[in-house]
C-alpha positions as CSV (number, residue, x, y, z in Angstrom):
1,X,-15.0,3.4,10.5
2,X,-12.1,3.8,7.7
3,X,-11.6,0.0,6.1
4,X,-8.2,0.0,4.3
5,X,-7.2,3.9,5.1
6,X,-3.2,4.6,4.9
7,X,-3.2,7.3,7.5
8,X,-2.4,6.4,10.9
9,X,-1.1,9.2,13.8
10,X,2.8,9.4,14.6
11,X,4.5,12.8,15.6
12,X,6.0,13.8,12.5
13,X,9.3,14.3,13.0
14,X,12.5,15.1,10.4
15,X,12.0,10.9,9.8
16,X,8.6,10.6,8.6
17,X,6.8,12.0,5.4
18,X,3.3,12.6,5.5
19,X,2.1,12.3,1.7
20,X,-1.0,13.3,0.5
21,X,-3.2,11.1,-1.8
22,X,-6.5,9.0,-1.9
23,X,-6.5,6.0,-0.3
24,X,-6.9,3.3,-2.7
25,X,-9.7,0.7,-2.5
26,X,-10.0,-1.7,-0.3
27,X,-10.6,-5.5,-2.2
28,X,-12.5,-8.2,-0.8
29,X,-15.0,-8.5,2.3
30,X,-16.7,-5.1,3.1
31,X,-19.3,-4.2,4.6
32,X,-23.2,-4.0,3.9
33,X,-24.9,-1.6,5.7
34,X,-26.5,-4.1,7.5
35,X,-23.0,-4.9,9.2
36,X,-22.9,-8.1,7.7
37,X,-20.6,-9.0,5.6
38,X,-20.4,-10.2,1.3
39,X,-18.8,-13.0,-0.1
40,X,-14.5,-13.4,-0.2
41,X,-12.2,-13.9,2.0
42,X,-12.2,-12.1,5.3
43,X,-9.3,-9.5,5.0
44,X,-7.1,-7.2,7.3
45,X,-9.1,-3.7,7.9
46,X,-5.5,-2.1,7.9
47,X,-3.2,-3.5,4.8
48,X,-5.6,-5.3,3.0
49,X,-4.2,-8.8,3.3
50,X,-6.0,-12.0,3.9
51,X,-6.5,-13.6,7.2
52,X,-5.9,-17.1,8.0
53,X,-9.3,-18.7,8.5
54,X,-10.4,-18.9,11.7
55,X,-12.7,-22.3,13.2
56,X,-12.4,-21.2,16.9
57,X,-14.8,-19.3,19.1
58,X,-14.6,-16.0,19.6
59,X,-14.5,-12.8,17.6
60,X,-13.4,-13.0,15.0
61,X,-10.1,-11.1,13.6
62,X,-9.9,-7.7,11.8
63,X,-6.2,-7.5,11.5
64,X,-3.3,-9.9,10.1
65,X,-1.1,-8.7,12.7
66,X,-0.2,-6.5,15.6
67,X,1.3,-3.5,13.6
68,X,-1.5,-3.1,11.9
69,X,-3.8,-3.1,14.5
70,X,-1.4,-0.6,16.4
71,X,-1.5,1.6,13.0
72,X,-5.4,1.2,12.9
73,X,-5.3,2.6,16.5
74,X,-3.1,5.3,16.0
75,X,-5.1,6.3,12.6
76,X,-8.0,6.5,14.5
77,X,-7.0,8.1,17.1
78,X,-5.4,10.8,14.7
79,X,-8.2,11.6,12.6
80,X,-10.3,12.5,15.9
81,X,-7.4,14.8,17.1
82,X,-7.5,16.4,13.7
83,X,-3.6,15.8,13.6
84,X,-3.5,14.9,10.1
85,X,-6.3,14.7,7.0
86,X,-8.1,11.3,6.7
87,X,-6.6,11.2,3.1
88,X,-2.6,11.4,4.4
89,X,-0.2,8.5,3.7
90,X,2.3,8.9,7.2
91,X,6.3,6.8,5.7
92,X,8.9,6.5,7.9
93,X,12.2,7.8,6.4
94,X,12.9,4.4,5.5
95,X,9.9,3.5,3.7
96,X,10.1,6.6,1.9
97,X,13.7,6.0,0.9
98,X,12.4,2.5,-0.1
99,X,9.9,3.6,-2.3
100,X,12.3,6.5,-4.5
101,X,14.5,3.8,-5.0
102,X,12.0,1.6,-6.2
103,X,10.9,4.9,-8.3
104,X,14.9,4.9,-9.3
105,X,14.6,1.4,-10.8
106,X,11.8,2.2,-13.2
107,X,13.2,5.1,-14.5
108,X,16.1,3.3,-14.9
109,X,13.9,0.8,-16.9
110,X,12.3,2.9,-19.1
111,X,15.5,4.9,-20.1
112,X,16.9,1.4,-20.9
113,X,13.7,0.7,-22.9
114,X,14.2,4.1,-24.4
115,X,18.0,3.3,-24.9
116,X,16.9,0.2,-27.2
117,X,14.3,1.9,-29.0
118,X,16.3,4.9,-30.3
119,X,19.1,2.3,-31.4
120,X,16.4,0.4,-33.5
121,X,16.6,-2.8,-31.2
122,X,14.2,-5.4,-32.2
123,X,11.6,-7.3,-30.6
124,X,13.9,-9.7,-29.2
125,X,16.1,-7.1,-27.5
126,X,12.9,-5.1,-26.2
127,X,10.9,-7.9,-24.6
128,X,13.7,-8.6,-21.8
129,X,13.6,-4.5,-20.9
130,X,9.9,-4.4,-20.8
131,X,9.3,-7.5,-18.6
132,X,12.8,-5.5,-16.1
133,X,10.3,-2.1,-16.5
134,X,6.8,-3.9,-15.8
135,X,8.8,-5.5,-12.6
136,X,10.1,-2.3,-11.7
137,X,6.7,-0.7,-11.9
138,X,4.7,-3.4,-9.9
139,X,7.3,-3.3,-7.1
140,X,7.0,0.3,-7.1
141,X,3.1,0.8,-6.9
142,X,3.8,-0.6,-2.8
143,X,3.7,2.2,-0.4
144,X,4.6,-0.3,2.1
């Protein structure tokens, strides 16, 4: 089993990228290889985020929502078809638009820190355009 993978199966079509990189690491509960599981919060095996706790019976949840148990499914269900390599990141055209735009805005950022620099600003001017460029990069480093 794959905790936090990207990939996930969808005909690829002229509306969906499929990037290549390696999946970054999931944080919080994972695994022993007893199939127990260590200390933090119980966390979605698809996106990473944390799940409500639960005080019900029952078993227990491995996925915040329905999309990402769908995704789960369809990533599984790719990677044993051999349709795409367990290390792809599938985007919709949308969320690849989303993301060069959020790519845009910290260029645009550091040009504007650049800008500053190359007119001698000072401190005072700099800090506003580094704090707009650390933004930029943070909202950028989402895939999704």
């Amino acid at each position: 089993m794959t905790i936090g993978a990207l990939a996930y199966g969808r005909p690829v079509s002229a509306a969906t990228s499929v990037l290549t990189s390696t999946p970054a690491p999931s944080s919080g509960t994972t695994l022993s290889s007893s199939g127990g599981t260590r200390s933090g919060p119980e966390r979605c095996q698809w996106c990473g985020r944390e799940l409500p706790t639960s005080t019900g019976v029952g078993r227990r949840r491995r996925y915040c929502a329905q999309a990402c148990r769908q995704r789960a499914y369809e990533n599984r269900n790719a990677l044993e078809r051999g349709a795409i390599p367990t290390d792809a990141v599938v985007l919709t055209q949308q969320e690849r638009d989303d993301l060069a735009d959020r790519l845009y805005q910290v260029r645009c950022a550091a040009e504007d820190v650049a800008t500053a620099l190359a007119e001698s600003a000072g401190p005072a001017e700099l800090a506003p355009l580094v704090t707009e460029m650390l933004a930029a990069a943070r909202s950028a480093e989402r895939i999704r």
